[in-house]
C-alpha positions, 0 to 999 in steps of 0.5 A, spaced: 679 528 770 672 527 767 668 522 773 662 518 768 655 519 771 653 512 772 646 512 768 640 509 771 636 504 769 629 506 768 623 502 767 619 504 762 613 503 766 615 509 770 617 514 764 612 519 762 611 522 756 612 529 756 604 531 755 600 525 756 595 524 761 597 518 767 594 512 766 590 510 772 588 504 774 581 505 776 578 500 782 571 496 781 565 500 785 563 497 791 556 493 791 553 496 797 550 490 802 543 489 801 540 487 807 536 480 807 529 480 810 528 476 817 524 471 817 520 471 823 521 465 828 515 463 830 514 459 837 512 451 838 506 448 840 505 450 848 499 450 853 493 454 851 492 461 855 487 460 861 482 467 857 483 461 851 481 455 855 475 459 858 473 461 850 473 454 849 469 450 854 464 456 855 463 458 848 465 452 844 463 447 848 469 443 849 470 439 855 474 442 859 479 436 861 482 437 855 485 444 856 491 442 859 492 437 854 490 441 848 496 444 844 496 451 841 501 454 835 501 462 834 502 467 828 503 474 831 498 478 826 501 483 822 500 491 824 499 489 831 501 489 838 500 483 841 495 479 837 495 472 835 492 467 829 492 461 833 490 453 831 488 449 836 490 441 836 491 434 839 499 433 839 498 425 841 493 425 834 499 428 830 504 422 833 500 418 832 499 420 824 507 420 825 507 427 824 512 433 827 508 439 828 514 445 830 510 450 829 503 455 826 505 453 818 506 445 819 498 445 820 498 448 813 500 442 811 496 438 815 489 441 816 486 434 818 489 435 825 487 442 826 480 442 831 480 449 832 482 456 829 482 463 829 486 469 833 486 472 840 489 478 843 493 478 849 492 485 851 483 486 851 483 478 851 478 477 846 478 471 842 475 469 836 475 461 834 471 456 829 471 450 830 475 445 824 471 438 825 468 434 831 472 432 836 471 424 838 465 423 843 467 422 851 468 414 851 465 411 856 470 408 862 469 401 863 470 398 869 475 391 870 469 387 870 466 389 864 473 389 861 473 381 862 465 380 860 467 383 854 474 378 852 470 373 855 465 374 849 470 372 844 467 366 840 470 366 833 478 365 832 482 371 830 476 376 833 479 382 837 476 388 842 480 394 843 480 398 850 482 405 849 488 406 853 490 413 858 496 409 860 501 406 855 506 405 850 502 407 843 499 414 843 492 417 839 486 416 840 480 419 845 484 417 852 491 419 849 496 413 849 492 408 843 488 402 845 489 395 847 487 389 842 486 382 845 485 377 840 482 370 841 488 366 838 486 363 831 491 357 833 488 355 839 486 350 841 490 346 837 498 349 836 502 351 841 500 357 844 496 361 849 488 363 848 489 371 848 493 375 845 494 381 847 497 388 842 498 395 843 496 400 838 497 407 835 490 410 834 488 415 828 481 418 831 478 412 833 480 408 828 487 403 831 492 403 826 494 396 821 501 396 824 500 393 832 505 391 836 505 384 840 506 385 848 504 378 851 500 372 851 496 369 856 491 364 858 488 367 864 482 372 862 481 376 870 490 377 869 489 381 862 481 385 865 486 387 870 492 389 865 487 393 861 484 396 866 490 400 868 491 403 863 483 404 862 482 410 866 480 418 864 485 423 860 491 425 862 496 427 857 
């Protein structure tokens, strides 16, 4: 008895031709990773060092009450170990203005608030420092019977003063929280409404801003001297 041989079906993509060279699939090179370079993350404004302060008040003459209040940024300097580029600034000035300093190059967009550039080492502790414009003069602090001379004084309706403030909710300015403004009413007498009005201000320099905020109103001139005073008194922030 013959036994037929099953035949095997073959896939013609398995059959090779007697003397041909395979066919191989060749597989995409591989893109060697290229590695980004790291941007350097630099610090945000921060108490000024003690070895700075005493540059600044000795050398540079600034009144040493506004060290502790003052801000710096720094910038390591390239190829060395522990030197720093530095800008010296008034971080109420900068809310003031409504700008957000975070960090050395915020400043490169706003010069204006910069007071004081250049380096220092921490390691030798020398410092090198230009001043980049004049800070406002010290303002005189008036006592609470000054204040009241000088509301007293107004005379034409819609004449203001403006008392510089330590304390309170606006911010700029040589005191550091903006000014208040008391206004003789221009409605007064006359219309309903109270003799002085009374505002608070953001201070850019020694200029208030156009944008005041009303806080009250009030016909008692010795209980607006002494609100005023309150806030009226040296630096401190």
């Amino acid at each position: 008895m013959f036994w037929k041989k099953k035949q095997m079906a073959i896939s013609p993509a398995t059959v090779e031709t007697a003397g041909a060279t395979p066919t191989v699939k060749e597989q995409p090179a591989k893109k060697d990773k290229v590695s980004e370079p790291k941007t350097e993350k630099l610090p945000g404004p921060r108490g000024i060092p003690d070895f700075v302060g005493k540059y600044l008040t000795v050398e540079m003459k600034m009144d040493p009450s506004l060290v502790p209040i003052y801000k710096i940024v720094v910038r390591k300097r390239p190829q060395t170990e522990r030197a720093f580029d530095c800008r010296v600034f008034d971080m109420a000035e900068a809310e003031a203005s409504n700008t957000l300093i975070k960090d050395y190059t915020s400043l490169d967009t706003h010069q204006e608030l910069i007071i004081y550039d250049g380096w220092f080492d921490e390691a030798s502790k020398r410092v090198e420092l230009k001043t980049k414009r004049e800070t406002a003069k010290a303002v005189p602090i008036l006592t609470e019977a000054e204040i009241l001379q000088k509301i007293q004084a107004l005379s034409e309706p819609g004449s203001t003063v403006l008392f510089y403030q330590a304390r309170g909710p606006a911010v700029g300015g040589p005191l550091g929280r903006g000014a208040a403004v008391v206004e003789l009413n221009p409605n007064y007498p006359g219309k309903k409404g109270k003799k002085y009005i009374i505002y608070t201000a953001n201070v850019v320099g020694i200029e208030p801003v156009a944008k005041r905020e009303k806080l009250f109103d009030s016909d008692k001139l010795k209980d607006i001297a002494k609100w005023v005073k309150e806030g009226h008194h040296k630096r401190m922030y």
